[in-house]
C-alpha positions in Angstrom: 0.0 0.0 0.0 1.4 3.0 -1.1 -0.7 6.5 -0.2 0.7 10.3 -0.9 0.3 13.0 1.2 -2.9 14.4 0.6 -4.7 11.0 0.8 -2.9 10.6 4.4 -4.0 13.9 5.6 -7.2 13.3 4.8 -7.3 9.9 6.0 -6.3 11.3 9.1 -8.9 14.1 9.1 -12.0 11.9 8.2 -11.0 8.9 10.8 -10.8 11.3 13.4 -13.8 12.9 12.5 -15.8 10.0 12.1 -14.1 8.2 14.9 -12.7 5.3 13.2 -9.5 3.7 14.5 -6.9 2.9 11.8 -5.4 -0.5 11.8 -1.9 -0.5 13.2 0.2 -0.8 10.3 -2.1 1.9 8.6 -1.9 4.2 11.5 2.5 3.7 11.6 2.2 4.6 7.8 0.5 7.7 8.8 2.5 8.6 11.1 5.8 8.2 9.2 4.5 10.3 6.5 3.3 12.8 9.0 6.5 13.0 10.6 8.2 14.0 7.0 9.9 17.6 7.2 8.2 18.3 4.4 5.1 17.5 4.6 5.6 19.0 8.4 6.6 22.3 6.6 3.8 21.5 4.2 1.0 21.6 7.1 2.8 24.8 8.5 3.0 26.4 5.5 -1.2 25.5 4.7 -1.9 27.4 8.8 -0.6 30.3 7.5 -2.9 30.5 4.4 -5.6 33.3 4.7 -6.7 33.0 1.7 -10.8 31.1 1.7 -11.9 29.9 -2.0 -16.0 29.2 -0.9 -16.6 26.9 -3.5 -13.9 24.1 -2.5 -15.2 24.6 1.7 -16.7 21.1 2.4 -19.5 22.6 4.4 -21.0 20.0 6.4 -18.5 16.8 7.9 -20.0 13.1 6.8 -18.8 10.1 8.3 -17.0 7.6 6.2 -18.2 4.5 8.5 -19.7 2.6 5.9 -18.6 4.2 3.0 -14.8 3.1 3.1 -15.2 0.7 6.0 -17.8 -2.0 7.4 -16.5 -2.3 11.2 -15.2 1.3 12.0 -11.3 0.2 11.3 -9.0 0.5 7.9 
């Protein structure tokens, strides 16, 4: 399994958000990614972005249980 950044950020975001718990070796695989320098500058750089464009805001959160996994874990 091989994911890029964006996929692993948002991974992150909806499984927190939808209170899913990651399997282990998914979760490690987040984590090394996360703990990149540049995708740490990356994330620094994006909380310094003022800028809003309304039509790409998501609006409302949806969960993802059911939708990319049956028993709440990846």
């Amino acid at each position: 399994m091989c994911f890029f950044a964006p996929v692993v950020l948002r991974l992150q975001t909806y499984a927190d958000a939808s209170n899913i718990t990651l399997q282990p070796l998914t979760k490690q695989y987040c984590q090394t990614m996360l703990n990149h320098p540049h995708i740490q500058a990356w994330q620094q750089s994006a909380l310094t972005e003022t800028r809003i464009i309304e039509e790409d805001e998501a609006g409302e959160i949806m969960s993802i249980a059911g939708v990319l996994a049956n028993n709440h874990s990846f």
